[in-house]
N, CA, C and O atoms as a DFTB+ gen file, in Angstrom:
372 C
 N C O
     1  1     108.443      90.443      96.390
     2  2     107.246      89.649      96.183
     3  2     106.386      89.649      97.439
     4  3     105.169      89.831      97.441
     5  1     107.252      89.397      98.652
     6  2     106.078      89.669     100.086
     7  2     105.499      90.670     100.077
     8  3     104.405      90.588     100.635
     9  1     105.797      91.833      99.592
    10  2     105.048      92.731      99.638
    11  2     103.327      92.735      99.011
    12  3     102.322      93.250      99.501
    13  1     103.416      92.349      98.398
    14  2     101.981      91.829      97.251
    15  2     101.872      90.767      97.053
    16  3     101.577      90.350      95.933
    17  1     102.085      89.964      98.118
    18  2     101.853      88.245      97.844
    19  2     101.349      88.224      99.577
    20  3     102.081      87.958     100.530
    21  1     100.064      88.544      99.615
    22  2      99.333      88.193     101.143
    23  2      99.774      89.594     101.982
    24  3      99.953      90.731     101.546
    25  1      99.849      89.207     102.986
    26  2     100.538      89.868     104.666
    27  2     101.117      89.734     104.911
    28  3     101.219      88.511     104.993
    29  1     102.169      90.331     105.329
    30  2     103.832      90.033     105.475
    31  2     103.958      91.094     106.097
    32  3     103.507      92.210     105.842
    33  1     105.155      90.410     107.686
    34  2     105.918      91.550     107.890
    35  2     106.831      91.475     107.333
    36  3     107.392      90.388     107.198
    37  1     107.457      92.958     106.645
    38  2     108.710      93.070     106.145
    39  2     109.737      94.067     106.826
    40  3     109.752      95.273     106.579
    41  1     110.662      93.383     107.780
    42  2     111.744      94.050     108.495
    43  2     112.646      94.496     107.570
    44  3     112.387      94.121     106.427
    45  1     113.641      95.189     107.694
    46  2     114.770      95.576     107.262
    47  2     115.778      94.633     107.921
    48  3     115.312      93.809     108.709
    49  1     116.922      94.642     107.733
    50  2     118.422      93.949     108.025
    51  2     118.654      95.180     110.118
    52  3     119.184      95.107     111.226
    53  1     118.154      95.687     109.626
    54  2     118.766      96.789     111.226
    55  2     117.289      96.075     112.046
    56  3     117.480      95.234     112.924
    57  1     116.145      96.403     111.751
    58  2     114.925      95.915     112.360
    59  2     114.843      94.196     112.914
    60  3     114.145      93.667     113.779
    61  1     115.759      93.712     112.101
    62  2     115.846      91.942     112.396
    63  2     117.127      91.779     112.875
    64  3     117.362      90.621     113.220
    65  1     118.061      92.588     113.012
    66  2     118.712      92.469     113.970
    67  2     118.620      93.269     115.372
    68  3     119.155      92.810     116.382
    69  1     117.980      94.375     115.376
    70  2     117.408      94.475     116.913
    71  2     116.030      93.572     117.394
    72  3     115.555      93.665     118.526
    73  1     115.656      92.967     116.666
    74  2     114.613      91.968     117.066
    75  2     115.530      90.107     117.583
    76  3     115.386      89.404     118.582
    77  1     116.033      90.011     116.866
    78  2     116.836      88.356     116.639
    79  2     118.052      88.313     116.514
    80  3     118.668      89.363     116.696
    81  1     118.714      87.211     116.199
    82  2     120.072      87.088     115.930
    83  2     120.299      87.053     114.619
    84  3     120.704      86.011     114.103
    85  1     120.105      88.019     113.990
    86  2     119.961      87.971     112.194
    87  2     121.434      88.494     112.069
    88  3     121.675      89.530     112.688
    89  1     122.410      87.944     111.384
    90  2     123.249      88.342     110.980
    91  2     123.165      88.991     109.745
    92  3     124.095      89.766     109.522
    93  1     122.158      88.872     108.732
    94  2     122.448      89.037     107.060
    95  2     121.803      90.431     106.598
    96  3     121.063      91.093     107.325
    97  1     122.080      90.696     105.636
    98  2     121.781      92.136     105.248
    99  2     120.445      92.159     104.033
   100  3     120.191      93.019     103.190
   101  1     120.113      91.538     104.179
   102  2     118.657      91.550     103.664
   103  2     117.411      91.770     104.166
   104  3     117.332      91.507     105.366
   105  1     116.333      92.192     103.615
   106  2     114.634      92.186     104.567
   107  2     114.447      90.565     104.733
   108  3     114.676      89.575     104.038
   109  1     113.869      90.852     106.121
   110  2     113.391      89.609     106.314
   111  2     111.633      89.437     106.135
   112  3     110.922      90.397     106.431
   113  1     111.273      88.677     105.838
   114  2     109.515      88.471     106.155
   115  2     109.199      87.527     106.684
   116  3     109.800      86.469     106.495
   117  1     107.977      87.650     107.650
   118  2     107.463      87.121     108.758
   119  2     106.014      87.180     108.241
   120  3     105.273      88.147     108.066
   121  1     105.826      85.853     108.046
   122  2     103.765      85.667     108.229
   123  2     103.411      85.730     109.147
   124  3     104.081      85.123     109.983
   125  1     102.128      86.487     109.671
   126  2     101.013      87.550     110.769
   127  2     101.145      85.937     111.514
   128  3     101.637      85.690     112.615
   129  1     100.597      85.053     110.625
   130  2     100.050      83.491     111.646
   131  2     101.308      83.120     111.953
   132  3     101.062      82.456     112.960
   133  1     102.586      83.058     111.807
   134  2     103.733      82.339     112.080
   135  2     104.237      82.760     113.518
   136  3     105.092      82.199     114.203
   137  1     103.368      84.083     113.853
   138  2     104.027      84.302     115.494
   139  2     103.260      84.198     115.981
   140  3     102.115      84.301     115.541
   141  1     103.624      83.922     117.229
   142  2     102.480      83.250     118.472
   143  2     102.856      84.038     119.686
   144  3     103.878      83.867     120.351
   145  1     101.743      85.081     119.939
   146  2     101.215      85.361     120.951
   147  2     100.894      84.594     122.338
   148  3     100.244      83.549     122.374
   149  1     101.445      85.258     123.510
   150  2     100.616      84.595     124.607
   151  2     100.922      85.653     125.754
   152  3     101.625      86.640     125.538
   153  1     100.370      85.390     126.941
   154  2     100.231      86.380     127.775
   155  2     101.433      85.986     129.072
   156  3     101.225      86.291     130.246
   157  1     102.647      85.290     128.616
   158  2     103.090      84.395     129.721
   159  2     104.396      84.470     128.879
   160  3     104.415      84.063     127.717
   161  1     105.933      85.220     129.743
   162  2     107.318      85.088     129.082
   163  2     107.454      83.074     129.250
   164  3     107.162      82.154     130.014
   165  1     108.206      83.398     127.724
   166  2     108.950      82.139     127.448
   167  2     110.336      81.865     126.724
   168  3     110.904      82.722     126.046
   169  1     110.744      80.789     126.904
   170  2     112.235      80.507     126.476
   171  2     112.316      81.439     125.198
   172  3     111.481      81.146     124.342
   173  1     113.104      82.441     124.910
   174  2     112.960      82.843     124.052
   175  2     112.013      83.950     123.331
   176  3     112.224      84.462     122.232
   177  1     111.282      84.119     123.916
   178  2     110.297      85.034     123.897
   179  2     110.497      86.997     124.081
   180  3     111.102      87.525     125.014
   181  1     109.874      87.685     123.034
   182  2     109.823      89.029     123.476
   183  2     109.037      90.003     123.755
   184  3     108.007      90.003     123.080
   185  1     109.131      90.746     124.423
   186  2     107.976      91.797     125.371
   187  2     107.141      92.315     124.485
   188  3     107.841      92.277     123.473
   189  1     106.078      92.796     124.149
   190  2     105.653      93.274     123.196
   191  2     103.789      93.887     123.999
   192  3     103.143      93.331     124.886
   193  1     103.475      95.090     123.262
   194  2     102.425      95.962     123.771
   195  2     101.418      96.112     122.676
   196  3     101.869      96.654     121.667
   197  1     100.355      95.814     122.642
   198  2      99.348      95.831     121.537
   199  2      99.159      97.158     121.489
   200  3      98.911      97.810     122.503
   201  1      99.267      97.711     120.227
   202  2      98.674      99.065     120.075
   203  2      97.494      99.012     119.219
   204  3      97.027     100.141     119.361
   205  1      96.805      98.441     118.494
   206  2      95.485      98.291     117.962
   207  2      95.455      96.771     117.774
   208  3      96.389      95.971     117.841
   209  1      93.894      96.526     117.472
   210  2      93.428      95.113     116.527
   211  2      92.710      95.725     115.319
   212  3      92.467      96.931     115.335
   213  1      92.287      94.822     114.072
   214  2      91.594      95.015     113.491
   215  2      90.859      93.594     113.808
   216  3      91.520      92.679     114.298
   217  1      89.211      93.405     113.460
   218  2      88.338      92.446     113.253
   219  2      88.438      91.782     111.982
   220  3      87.795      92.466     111.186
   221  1      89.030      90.585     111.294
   222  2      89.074      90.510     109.886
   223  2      88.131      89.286     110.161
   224  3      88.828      88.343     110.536
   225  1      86.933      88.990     110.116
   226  2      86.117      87.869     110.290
   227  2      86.705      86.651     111.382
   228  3      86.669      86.876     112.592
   229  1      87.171      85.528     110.921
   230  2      87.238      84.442     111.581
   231  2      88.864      85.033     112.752
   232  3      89.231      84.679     113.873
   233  1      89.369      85.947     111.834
   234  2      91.280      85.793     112.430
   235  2      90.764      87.798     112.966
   236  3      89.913      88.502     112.422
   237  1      91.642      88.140     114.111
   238  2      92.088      88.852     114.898
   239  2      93.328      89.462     114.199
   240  3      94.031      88.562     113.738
   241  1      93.827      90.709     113.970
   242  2      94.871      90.799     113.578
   243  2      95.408      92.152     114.687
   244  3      94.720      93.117     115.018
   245  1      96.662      91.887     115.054
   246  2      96.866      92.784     116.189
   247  2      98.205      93.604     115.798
   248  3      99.018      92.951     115.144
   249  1      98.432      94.480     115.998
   250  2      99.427      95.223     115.860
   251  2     100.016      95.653     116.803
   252  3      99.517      96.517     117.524
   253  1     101.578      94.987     117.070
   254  2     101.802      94.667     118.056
   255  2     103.303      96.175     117.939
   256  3     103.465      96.894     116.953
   257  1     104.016      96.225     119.051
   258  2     104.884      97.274     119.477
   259  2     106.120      96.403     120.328
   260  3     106.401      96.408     121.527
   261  1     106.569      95.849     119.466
   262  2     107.991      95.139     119.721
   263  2     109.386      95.556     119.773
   264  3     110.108      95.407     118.788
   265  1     109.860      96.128     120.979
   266  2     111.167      96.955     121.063
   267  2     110.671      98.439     119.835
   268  3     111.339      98.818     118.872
   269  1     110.225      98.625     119.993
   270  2     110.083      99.708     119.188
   271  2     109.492      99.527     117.097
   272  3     109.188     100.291     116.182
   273  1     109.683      97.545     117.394
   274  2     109.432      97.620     115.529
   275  2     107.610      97.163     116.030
   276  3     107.208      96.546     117.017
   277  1     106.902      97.739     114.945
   278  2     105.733      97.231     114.803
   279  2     105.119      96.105     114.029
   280  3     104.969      96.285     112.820
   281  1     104.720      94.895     114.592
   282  2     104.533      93.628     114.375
   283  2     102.923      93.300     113.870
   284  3     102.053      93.932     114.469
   285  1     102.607      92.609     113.097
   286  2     101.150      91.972     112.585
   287  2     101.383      90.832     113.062
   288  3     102.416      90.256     112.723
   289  1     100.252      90.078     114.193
   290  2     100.192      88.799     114.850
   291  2      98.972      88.868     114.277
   292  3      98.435      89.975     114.232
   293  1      98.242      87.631     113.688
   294  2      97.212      86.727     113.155
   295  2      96.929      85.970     114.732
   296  3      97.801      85.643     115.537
   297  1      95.726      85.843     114.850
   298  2      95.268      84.991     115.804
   299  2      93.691      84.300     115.297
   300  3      93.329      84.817     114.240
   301  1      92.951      83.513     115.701
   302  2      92.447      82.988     115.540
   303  2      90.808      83.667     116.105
   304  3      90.543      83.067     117.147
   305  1      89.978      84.407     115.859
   306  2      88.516      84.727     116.558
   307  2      87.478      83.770     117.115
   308  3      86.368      83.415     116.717
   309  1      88.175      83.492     118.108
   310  2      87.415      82.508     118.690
   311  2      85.904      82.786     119.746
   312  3      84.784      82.313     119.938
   313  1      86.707      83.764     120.165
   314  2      85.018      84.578     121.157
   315  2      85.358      85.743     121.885
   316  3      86.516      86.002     122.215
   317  1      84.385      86.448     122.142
   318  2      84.743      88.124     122.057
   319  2      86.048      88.275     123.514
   320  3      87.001      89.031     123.701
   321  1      85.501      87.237     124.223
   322  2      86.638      87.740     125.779
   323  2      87.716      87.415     125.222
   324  3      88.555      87.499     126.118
   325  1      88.437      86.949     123.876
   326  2      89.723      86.793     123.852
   327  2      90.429      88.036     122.957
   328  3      91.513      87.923     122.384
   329  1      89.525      89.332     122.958
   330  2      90.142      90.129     122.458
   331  2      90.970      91.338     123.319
   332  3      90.593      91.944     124.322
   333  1      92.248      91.464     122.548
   334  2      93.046      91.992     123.880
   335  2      92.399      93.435     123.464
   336  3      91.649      93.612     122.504
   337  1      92.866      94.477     124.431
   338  2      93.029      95.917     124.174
   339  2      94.146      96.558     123.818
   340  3      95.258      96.108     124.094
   341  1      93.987      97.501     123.269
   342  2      95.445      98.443     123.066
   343  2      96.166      98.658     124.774
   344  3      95.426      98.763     125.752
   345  1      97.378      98.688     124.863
   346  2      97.890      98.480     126.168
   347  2      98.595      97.349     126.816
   348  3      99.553      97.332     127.589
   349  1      97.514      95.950     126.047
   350  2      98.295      95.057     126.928
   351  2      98.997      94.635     126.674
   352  3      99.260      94.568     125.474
   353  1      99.887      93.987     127.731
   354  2     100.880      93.377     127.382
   355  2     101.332      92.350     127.245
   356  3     101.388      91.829     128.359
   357  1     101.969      91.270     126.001
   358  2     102.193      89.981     126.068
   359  2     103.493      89.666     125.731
   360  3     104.453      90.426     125.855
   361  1     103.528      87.947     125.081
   362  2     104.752      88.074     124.807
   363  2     104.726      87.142     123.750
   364  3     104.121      86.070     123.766
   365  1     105.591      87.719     122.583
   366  2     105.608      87.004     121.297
   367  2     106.787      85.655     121.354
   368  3     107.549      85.395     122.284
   369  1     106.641      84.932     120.044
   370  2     107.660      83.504     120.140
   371  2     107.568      83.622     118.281
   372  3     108.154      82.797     117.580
């Protein structure tokens, strides 16, 4: 159903366990807005390298390069200096 119900990341069982402590053998899904970006490691937090954005009106959508899985972060378009470039680097939660 995530698949055609909105934006969803959809990991595999190997992809969510090199990302987290996923023990279970199922896909997992992750909503774009449910991860939070920032430019600053935190408790818990993982390294991650923007490789594109798209412009979707009000929300930012970034495609992010997490240990090797590729991530959709939702952010909010608030004003043009808060758009990152391909390259940089932050850290997801």
């Amino acid at each position: 159903v995530a698949g055609f119900m909105g934006n969803y990341n959809l990991l595999s069982a190997e992809q969510a366990r090199h990302l987290f402590a996923y023990n279970g053998t199922e896909q997992i899904a992750l909503r774009p807005e449910a991860i939070v970006m920032t430019s600053q490691a935190g408790n818990g937090s993982l390294q991650a390298s923007v490789l594109k954005h798209q412009l979707l009106g009000n929300v930012i959508r970034y495609h992010l390069d997490v240990k090797g899985v590729c991530l959709w972060v939702d952010r909010l378009n608030r004003r043009s200096s808060d758009l990152l470039p391909a390259g940089t680097s932050v850290h997801v939660h």
